[in-house]
C-alpha positions as YAML, in Angstrom:
chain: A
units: angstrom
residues:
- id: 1
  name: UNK
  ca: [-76.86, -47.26, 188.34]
- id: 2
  name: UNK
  ca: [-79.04, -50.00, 189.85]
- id: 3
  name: UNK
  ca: [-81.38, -49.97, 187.14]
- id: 4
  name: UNK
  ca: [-78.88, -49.90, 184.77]
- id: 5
  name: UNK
  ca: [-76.89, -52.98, 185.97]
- id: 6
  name: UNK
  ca: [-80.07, -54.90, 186.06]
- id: 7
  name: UNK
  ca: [-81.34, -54.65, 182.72]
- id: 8
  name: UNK
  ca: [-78.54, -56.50, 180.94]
- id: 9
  name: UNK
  ca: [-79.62, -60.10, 183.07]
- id: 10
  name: UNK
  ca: [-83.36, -59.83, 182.67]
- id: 11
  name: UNK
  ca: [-84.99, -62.17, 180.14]
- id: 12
  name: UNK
  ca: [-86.25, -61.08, 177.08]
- id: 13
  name: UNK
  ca: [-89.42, -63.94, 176.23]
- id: 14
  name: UNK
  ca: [-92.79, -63.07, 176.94]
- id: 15
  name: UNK
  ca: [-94.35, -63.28, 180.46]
- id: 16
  name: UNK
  ca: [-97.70, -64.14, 178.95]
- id: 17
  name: UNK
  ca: [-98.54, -65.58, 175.64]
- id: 18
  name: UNK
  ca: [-100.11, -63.24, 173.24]
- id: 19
  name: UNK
  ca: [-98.59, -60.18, 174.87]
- id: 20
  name: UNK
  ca: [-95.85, -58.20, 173.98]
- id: 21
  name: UNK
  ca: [-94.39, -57.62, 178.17]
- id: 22
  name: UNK
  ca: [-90.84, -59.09, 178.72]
- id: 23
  name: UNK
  ca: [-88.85, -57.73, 181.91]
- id: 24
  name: UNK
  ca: [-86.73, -56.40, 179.45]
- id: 25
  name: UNK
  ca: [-88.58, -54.44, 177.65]
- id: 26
  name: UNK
  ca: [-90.21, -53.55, 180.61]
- id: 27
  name: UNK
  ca: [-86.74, -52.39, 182.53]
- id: 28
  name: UNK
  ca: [-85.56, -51.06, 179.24]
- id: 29
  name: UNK
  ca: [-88.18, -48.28, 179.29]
- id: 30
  name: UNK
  ca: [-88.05, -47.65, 182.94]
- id: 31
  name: UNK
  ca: [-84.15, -47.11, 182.43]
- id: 32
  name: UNK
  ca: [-84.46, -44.33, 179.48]
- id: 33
  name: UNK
  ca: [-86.94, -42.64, 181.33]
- id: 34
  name: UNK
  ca: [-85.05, -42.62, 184.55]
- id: 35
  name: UNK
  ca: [-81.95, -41.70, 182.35]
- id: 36
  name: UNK
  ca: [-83.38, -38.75, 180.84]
- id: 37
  name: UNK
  ca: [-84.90, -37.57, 183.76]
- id: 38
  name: UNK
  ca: [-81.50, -38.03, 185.90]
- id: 39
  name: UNK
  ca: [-80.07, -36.21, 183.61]
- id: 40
  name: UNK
  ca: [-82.84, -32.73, 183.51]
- id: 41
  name: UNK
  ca: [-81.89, -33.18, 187.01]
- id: 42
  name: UNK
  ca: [-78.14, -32.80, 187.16]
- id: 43
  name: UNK
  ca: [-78.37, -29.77, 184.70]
- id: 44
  name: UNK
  ca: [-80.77, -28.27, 187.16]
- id: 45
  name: UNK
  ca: [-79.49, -29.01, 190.21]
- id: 46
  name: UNK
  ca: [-75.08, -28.34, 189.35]
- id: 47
  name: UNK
  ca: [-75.49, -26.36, 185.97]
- id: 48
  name: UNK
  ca: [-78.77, -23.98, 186.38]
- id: 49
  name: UNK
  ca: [-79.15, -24.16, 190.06]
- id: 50
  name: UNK
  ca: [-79.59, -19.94, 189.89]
- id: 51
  name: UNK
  ca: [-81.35, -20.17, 186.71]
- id: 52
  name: UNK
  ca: [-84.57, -17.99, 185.96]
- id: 53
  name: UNK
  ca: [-88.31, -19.17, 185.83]
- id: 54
  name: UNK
  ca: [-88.17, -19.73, 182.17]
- id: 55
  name: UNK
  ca: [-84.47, -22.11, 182.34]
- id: 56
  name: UNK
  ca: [-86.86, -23.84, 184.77]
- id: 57
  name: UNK
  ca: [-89.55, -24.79, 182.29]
- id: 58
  name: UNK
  ca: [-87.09, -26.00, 179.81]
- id: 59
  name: UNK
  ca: [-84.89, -28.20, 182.07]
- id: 60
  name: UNK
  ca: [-88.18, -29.07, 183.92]
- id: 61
  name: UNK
  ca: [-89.97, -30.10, 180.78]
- id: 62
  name: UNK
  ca: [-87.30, -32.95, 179.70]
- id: 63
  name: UNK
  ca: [-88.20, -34.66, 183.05]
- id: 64
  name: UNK
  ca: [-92.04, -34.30, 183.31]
- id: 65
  name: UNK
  ca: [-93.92, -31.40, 182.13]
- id: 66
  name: UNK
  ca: [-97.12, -31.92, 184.67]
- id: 67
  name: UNK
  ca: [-94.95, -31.99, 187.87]
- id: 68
  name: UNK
  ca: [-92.80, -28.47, 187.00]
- id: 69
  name: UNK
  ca: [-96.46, -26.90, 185.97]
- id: 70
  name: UNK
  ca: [-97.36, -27.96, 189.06]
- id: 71
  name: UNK
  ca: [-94.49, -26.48, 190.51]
- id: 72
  name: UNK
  ca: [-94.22, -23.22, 188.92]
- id: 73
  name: UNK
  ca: [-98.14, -22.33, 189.43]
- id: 74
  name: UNK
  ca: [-97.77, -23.06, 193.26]
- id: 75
  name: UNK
  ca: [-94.81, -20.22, 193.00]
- id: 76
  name: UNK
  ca: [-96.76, -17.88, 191.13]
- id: 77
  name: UNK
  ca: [-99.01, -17.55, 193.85]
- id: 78
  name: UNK
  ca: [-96.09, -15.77, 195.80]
- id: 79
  name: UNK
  ca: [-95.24, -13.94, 192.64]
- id: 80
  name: UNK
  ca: [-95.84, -10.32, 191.25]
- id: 81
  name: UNK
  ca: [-99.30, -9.57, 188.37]
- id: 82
  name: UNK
  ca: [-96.25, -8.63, 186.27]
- id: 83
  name: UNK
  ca: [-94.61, -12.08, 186.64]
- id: 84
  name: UNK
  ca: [-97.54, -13.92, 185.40]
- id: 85
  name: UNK
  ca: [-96.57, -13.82, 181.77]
- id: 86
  name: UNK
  ca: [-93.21, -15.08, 182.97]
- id: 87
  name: UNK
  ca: [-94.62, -17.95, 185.12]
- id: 88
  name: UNK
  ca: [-96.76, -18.59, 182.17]
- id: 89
  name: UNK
  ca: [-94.09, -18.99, 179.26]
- id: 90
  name: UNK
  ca: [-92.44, -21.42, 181.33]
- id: 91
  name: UNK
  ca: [-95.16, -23.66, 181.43]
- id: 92
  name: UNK
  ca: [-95.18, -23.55, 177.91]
- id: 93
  name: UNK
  ca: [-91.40, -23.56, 177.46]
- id: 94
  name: UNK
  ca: [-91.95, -27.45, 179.49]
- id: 95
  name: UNK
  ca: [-94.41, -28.58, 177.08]
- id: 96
  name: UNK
  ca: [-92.09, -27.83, 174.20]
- id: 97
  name: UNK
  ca: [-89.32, -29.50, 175.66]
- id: 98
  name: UNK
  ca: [-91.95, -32.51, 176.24]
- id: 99
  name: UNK
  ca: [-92.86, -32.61, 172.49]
- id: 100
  name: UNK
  ca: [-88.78, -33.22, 171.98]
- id: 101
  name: UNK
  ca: [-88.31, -35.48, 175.09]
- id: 102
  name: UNK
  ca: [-91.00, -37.57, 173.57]
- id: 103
  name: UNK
  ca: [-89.05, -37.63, 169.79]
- id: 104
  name: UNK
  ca: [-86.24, -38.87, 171.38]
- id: 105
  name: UNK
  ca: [-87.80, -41.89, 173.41]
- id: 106
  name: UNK
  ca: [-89.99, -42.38, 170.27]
- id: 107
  name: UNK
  ca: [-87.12, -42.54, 168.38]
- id: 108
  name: UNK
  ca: [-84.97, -45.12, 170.26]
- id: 109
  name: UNK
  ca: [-87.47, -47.27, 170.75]
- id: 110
  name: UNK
  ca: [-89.14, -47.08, 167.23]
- id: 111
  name: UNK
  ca: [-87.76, -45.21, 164.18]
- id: 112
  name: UNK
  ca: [-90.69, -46.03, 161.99]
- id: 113
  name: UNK
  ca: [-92.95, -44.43, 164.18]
- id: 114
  name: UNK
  ca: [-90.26, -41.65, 164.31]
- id: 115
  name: UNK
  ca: [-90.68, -41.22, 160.91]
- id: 116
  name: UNK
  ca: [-94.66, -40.96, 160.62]
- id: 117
  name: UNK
  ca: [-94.95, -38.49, 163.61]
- id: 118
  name: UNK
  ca: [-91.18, -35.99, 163.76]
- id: 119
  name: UNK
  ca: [-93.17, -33.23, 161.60]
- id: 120
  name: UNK
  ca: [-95.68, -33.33, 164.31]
- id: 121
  name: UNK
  ca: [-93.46, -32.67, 167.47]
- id: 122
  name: UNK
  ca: [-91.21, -30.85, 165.74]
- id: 123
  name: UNK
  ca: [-93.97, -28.41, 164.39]
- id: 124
  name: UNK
  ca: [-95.52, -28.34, 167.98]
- id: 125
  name: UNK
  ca: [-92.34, -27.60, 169.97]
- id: 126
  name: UNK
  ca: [-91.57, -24.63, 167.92]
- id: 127
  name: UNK
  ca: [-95.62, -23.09, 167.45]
- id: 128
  name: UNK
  ca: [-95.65, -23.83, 171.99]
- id: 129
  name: UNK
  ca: [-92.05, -22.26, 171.94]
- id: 130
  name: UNK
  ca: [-93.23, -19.38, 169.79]
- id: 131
  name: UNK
  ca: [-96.12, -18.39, 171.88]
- id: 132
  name: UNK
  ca: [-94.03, -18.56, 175.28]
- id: 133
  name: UNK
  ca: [-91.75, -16.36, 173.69]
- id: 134
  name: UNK
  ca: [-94.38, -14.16, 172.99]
- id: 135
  name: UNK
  ca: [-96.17, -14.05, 176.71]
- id: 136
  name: UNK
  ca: [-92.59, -13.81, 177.43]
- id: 137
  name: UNK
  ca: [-92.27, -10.44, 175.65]
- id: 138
  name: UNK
  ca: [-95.23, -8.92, 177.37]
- id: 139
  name: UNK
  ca: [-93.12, -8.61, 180.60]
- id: 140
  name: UNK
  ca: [-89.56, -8.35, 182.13]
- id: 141
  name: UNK
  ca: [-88.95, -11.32, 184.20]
- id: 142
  name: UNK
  ca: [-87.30, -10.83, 187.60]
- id: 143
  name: UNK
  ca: [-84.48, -12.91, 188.07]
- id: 144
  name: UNK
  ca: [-85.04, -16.32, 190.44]
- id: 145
  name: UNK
  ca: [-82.74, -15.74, 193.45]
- id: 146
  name: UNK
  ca: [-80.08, -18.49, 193.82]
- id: 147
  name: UNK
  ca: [-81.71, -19.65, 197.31]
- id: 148
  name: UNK
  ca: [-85.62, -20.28, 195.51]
- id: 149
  name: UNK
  ca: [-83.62, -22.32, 192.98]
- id: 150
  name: UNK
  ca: [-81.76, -23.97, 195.36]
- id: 151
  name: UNK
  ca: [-84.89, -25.04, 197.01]
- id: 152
  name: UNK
  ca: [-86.22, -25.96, 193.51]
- id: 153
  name: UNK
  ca: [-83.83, -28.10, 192.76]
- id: 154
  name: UNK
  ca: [-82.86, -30.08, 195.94]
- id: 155
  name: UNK
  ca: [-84.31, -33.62, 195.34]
- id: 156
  name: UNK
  ca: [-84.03, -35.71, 192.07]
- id: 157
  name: UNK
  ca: [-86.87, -35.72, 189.86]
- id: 158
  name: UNK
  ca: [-87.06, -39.63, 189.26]
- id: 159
  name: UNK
  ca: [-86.08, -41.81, 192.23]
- id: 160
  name: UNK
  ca: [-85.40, -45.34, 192.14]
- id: 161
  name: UNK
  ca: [-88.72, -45.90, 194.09]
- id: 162
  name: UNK
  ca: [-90.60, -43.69, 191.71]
- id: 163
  name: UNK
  ca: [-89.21, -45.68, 188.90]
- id: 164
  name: UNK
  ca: [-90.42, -48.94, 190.04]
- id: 165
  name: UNK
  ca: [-94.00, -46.72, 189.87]
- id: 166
  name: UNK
  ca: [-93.54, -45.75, 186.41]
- id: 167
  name: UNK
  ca: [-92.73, -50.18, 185.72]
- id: 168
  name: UNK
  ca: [-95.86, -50.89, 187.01]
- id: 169
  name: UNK
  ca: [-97.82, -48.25, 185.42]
- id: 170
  name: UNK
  ca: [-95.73, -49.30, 181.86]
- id: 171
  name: UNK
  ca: [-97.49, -53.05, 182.84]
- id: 172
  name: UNK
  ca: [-100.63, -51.75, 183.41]
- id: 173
  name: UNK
  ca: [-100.76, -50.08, 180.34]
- id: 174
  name: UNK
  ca: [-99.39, -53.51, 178.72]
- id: 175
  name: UNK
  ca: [-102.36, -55.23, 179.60]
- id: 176
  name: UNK
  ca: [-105.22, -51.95, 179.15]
- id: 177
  name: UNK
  ca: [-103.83, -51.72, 175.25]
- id: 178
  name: UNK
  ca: [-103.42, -55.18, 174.40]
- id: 179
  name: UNK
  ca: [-107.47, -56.12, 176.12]
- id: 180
  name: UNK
  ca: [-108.35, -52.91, 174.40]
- id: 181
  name: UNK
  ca: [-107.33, -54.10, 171.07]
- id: 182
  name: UNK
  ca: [-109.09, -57.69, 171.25]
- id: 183
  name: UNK
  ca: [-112.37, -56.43, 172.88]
- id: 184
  name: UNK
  ca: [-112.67, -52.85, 171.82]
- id: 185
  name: UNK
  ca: [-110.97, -52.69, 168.44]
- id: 186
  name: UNK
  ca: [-109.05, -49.78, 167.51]
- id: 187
  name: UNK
  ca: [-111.85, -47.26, 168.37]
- id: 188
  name: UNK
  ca: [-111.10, -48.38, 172.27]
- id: 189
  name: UNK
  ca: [-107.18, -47.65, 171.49]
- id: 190
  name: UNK
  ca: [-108.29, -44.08, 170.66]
- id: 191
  name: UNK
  ca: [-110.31, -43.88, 173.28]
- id: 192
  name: UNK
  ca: [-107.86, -45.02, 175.75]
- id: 193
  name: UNK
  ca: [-105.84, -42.45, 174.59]
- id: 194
  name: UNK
  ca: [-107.31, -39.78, 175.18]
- id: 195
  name: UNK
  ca: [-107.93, -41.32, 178.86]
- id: 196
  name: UNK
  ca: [-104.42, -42.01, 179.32]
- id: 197
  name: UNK
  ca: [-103.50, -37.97, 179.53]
- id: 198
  name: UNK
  ca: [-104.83, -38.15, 182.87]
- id: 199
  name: UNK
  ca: [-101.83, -39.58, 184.06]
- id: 200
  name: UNK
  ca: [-98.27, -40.09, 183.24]
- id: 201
  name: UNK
  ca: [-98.96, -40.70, 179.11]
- id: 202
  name: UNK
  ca: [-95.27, -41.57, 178.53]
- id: 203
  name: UNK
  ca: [-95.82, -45.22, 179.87]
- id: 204
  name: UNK
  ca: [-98.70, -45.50, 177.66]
- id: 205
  name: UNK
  ca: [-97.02, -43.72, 174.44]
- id: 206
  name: UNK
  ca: [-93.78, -46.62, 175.03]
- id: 207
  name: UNK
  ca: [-96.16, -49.08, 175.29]
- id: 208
  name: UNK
  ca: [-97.71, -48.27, 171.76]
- id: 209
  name: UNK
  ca: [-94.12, -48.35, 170.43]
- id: 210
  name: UNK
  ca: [-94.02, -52.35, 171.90]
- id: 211
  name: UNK
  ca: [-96.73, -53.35, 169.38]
- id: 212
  name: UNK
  ca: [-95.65, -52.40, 166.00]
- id: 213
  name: UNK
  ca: [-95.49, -55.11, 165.24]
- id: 214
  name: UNK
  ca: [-99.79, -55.87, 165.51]
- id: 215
  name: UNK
  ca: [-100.60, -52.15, 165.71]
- id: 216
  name: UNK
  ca: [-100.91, -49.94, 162.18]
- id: 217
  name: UNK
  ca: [-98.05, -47.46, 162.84]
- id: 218
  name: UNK
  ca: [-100.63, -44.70, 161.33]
- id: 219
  name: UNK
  ca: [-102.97, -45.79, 164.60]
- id: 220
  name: UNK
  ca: [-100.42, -45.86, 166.91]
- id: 221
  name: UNK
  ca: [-98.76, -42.24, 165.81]
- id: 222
  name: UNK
  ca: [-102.41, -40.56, 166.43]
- id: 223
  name: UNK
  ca: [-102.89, -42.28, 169.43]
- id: 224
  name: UNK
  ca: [-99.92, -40.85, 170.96]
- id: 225
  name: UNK
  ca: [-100.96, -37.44, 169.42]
- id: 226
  name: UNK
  ca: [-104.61, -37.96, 171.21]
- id: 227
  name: UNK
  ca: [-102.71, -38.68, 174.31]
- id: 228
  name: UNK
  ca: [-100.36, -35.62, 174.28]
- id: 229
  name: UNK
  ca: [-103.49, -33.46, 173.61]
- id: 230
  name: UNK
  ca: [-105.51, -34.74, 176.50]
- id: 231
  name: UNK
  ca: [-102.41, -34.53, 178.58]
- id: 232
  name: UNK
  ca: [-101.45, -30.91, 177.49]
- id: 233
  name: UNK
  ca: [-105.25, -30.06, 178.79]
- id: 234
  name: UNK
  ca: [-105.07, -31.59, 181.96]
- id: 235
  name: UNK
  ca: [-101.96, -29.56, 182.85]
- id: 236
  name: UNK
  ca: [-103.83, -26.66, 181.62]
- id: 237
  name: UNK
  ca: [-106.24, -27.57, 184.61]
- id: 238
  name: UNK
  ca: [-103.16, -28.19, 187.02]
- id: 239
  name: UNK
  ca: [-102.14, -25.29, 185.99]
- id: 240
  name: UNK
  ca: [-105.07, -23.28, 186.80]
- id: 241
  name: UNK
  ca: [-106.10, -25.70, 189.69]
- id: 242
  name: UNK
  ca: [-102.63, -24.89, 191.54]
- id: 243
  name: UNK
  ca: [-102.17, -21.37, 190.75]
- id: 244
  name: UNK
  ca: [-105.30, -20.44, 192.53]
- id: 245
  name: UNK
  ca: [-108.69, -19.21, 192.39]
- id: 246
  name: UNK
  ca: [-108.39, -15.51, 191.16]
- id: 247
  name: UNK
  ca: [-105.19, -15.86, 190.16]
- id: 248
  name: UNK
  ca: [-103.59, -13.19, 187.70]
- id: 249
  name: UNK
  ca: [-102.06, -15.94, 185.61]
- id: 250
  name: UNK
  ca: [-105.04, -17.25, 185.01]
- id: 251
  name: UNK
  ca: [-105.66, -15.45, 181.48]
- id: 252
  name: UNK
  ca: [-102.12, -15.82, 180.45]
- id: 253
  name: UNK
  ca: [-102.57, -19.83, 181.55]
- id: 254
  name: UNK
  ca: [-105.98, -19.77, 179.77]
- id: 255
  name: UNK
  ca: [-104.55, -17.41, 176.77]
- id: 256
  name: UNK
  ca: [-101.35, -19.65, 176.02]
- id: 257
  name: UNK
  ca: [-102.62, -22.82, 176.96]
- id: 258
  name: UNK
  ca: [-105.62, -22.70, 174.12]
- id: 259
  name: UNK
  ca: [-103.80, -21.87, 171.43]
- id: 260
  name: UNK
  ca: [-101.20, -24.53, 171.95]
- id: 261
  name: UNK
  ca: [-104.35, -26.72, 172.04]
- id: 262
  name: UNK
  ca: [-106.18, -25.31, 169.28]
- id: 263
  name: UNK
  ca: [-103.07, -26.10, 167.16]
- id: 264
  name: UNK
  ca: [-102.50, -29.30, 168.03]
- id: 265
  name: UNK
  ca: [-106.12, -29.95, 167.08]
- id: 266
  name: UNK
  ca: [-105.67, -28.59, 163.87]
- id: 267
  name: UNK
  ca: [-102.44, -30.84, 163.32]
- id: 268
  name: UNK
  ca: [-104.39, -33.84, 164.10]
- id: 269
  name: UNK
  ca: [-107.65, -32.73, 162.34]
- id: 270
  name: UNK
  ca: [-104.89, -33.05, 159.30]
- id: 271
  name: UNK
  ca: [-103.33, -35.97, 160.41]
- id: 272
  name: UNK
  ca: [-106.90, -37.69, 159.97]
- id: 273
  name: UNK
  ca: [-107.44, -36.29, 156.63]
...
């Protein structure tokens, strides 16, 4: 609510000539995000709260896709072999639901973008969907117990404090993309987004969608492809990372994880051509 009432009496001129970073724009992003993410966590925490492992990944997925990965490998480790498909197909399930949390941000904020790169999410959401359903199939999930959910779900996914993080990182990212551009060219763009999946790529992606206006839409759709790649592999290595050493989800993580990759590769191997 505070975020909201705030954005309405922020300016919208530029801070500094050149670049494209108003505080409204700025604010603007930082209150869809927080909006979406609010909401993930209401379903979660009043309509799912003794949901399974796989309603998990898909509410957790609209909020941020690294943190429930995180989240679900740490409660593998506690888990049954015979869950580890389960725990898997979630992880997957919250990547597809990222691949449609990012068409909808993508598409309020730009709708020509939206229209160079829906085929793309839309095809990735249901190939990642497909092949949780299929690790998903190799076992019988046991049901989460309503006090593990409860524990789950007990905090919201985006405080106010954590949004003011994801502002900053949104003018970081400003200022990386447009001195990327006039020093590096578009070969730094694509470089930096491939770095960007290292961290949170949605302030990155919405920071793309501010410069349409002196960014090829063509560039800035595979850039935000690059960056969902390199992000998707990173949680592959959270995944891993947090589940532990000898893990038995490791091969299922491993297994699932590299042909979601392998696909996207092959999307934006075709992209290119």
């Amino acid at each position: 609510l505070i975020s909201g009432i705030i954005l309405p009496m922020l300016p919208n001129e530029n801070l500094i000539p050149d670049i494209n970073l108003t505080p409204y724009t700025v604010w603007l992003a930082t209150v869809v995000v927080s909006g979406i993410s609010y909401l993930s966590y209401l379903l979660r925490r009043y309509v799912f709260h003794e949901s399974g492992i796989l309603v998990s990944g898909i509410i957790g997925g609209l909020y941020s896709s690294t943190a429930t990965i995180s989240v679900l490998a740490r409660k593998s480790r506690k888990a049954p072999a015979q869950e580890a498909p389960e725990y898997a197909a979630a992880m997957l399930l919250a990547v597809s639901m990222m691949f449609l949390r990012f068409l909808i941000l993508i598409g309020i904020f730009s709708k020509a973008i939206l229209a160079e790169i829906y085929p793309y999410l839309l095809i990735m959401s249901f190939v990642t969907a497909g092949v949780a359903w299929y690790l998903h199939r190799k076992r019988k999930p046991i049901p989460v117990t309503g006090e593990e959910a409860e524990e789950e779900d007990s905090s919201n996914p985006l405080e106010f404090k954590v949004a003011l993080i994801f502002a900053v990182l949104f003018v970081i990212f400003t200022f990386l993309t447009h001195y990327t551009l006039v020093y590096a060219g578009t070969g730094g763009l694509n470089l930096l987004s491939f770095v960007s999946g290292f961290s949170d790529i949605t302030p990155f992606i919405l920071n793309l969608l501010q410069n349409t206006g002196s960014v090829a839409a063509l560039i800035i759709t595979a850039c935000s492809m690059q960056a969902i790649i390199s992000n998707i592999m990173v949680n592959m290595f959270y995944a891993l990372f947090f589940a532990g050493k000898g893990s038995k989800l490791r091969p299922w993580i491993l297994g699932g994880f590299g042909v979601v990759i392998v696909c996207n590769l092959v999307l934006l191997l075709f992209f290119y051509i």
